[in-house]
LUMGU-577284 format. One record per residue (C-alpha): residue number from 1; residue in three letters; x, y, z. Coordinates in steps of 0.05 Angstrom, whole numbers, plus 5000, padded with zeros to 4 digits. Layout:
BEGIN
<site num="NUM" residu="ALA" x="X" y="Y" z="Z"/>
...
//
This chain:
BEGIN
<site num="1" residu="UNK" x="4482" y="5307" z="5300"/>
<site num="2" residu="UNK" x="4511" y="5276" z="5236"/>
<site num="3" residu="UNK" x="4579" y="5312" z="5247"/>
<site num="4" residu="UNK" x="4586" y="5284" z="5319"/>
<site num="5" residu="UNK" x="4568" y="5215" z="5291"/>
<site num="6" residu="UNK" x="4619" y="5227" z="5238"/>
<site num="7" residu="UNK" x="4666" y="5257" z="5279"/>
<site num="8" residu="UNK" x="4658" y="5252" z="5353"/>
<site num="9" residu="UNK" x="4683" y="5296" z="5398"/>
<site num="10" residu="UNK" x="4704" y="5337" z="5329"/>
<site num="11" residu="UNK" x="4764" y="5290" z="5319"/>
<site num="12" residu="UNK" x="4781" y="5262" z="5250"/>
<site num="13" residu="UNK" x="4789" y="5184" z="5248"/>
<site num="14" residu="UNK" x="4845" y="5156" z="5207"/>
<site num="15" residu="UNK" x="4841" y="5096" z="5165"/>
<site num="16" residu="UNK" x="4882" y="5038" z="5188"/>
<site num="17" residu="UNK" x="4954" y="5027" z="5164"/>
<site num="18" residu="UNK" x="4947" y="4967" z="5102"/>
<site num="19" residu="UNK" x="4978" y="4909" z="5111"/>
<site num="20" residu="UNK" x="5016" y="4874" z="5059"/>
<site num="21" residu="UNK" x="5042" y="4802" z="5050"/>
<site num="22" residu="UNK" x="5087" y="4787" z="5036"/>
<site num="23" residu="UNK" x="5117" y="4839" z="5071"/>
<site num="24" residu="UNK" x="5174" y="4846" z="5022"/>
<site num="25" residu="UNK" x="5238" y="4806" z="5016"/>
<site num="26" residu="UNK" x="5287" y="4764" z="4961"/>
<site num="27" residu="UNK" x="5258" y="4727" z="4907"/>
<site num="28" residu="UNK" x="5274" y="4691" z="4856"/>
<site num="29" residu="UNK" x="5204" y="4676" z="4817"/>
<site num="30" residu="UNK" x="5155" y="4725" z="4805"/>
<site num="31" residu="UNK" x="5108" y="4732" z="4882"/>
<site num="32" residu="UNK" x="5030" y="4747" z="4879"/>
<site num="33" residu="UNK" x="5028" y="4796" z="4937"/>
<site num="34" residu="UNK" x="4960" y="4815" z="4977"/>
<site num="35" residu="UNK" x="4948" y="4882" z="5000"/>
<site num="36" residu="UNK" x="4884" y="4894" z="5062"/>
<site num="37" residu="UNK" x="4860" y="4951" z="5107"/>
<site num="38" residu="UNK" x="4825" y="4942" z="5185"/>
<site num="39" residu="UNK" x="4782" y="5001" z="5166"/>
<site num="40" residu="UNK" x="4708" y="4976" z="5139"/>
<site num="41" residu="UNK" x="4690" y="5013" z="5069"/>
<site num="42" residu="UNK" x="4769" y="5033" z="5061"/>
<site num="43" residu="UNK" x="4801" y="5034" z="4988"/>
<site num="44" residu="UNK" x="4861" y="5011" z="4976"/>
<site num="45" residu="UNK" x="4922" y="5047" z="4935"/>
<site num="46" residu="UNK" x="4986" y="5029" z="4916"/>
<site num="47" residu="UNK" x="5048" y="5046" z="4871"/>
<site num="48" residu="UNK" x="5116" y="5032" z="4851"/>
<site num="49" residu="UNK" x="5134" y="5102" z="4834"/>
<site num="50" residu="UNK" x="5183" y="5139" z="4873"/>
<site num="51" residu="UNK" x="5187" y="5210" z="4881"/>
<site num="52" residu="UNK" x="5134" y="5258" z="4922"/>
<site num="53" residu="UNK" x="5079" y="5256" z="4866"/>
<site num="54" residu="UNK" x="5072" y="5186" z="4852"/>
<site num="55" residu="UNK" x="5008" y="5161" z="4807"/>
<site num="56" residu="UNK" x="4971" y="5119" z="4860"/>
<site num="57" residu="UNK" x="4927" y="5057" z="4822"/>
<site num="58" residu="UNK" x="4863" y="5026" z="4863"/>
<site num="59" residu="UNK" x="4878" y="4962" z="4890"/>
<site num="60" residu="UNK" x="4824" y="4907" z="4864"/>
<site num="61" residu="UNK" x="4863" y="4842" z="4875"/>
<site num="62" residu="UNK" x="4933" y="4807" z="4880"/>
<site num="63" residu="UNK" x="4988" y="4839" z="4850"/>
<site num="64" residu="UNK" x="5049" y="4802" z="4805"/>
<site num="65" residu="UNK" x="5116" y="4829" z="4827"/>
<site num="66" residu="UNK" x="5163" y="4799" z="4779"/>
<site num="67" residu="UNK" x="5231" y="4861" z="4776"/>
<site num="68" residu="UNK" x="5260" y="4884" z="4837"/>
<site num="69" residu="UNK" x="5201" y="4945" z="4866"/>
<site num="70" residu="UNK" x="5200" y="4981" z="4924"/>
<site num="71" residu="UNK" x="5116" y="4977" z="4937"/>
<site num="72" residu="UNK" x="5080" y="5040" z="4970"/>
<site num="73" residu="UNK" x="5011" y="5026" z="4991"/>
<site num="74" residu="UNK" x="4964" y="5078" z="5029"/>
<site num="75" residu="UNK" x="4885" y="5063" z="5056"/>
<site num="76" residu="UNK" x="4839" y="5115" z="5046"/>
<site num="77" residu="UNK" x="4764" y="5116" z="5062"/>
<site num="78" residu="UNK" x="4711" y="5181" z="5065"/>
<site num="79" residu="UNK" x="4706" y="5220" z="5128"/>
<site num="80" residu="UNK" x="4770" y="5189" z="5148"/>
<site num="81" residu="UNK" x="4845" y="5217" z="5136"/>
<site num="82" residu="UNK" x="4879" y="5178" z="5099"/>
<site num="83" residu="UNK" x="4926" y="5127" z="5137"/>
<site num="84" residu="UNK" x="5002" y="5131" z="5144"/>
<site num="85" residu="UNK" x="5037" y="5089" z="5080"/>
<site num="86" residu="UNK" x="5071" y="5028" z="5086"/>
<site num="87" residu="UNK" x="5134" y="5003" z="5036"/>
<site num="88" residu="UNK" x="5153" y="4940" z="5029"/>
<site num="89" residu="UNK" x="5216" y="4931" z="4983"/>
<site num="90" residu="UNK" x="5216" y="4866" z="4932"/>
<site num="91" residu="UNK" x="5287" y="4843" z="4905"/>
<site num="92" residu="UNK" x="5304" y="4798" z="4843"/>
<site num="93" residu="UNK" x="5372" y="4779" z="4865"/>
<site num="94" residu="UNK" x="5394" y="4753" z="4789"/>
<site num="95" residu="UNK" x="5357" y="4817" z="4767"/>
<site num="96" residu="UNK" x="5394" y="4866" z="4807"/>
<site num="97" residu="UNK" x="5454" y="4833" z="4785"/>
<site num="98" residu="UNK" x="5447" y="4841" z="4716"/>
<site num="99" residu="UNK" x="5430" y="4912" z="4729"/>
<site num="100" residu="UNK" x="5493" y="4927" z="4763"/>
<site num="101" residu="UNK" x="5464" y="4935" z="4837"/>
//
């Protein structure tokens, strides 16, 4: 019984795609950016770190983009699979520049 309420008809549910907002863009001042999940109960995760093993931190408020970041965030939530991940890429124009982007 608690596996069909869990899971009815056997299916997993996945936990909804997060939303972020902005949803990326130019900027030229450092952007507070707000990160939410549909899915009651879901945790939030996020990174900046590329590459297939990245080191996902919880999400437990606004986060301070102030360098150019390409943001990877993920909802998770028991019983659920995890949801699909959503980028969002931040640019510092003047940053890039000095870089040599």
């Amino acid at each position: 019984v608690l596996k069909e309420r869990m899971r009815p008809g056997g299916a997993w549910s996945t936990a909804a795609s997060p939303e972020i907002a902005p949803a990326g863009g130019s900027f030229a001042q450092p952007v507070e950016v707000r990160l939410s999940c549909a899915t009651d109960g879901a945790t939030i995760v996020h990174t900046t770190d590329a590459g297939e093993f990245p080191r996902w931190q919880l999400y437990s408020g606004p986060l301070t983009i102030s360098t150019s970041a390409d943001l990877r965030v993920r909802c998770a939530r028991l019983g659920y699979q995890d949801s699909a991940e959503r980028r969002a890429a931040f640019r510092n124009p003047s940053q890039d520049a000095r870089a040599g982007f």
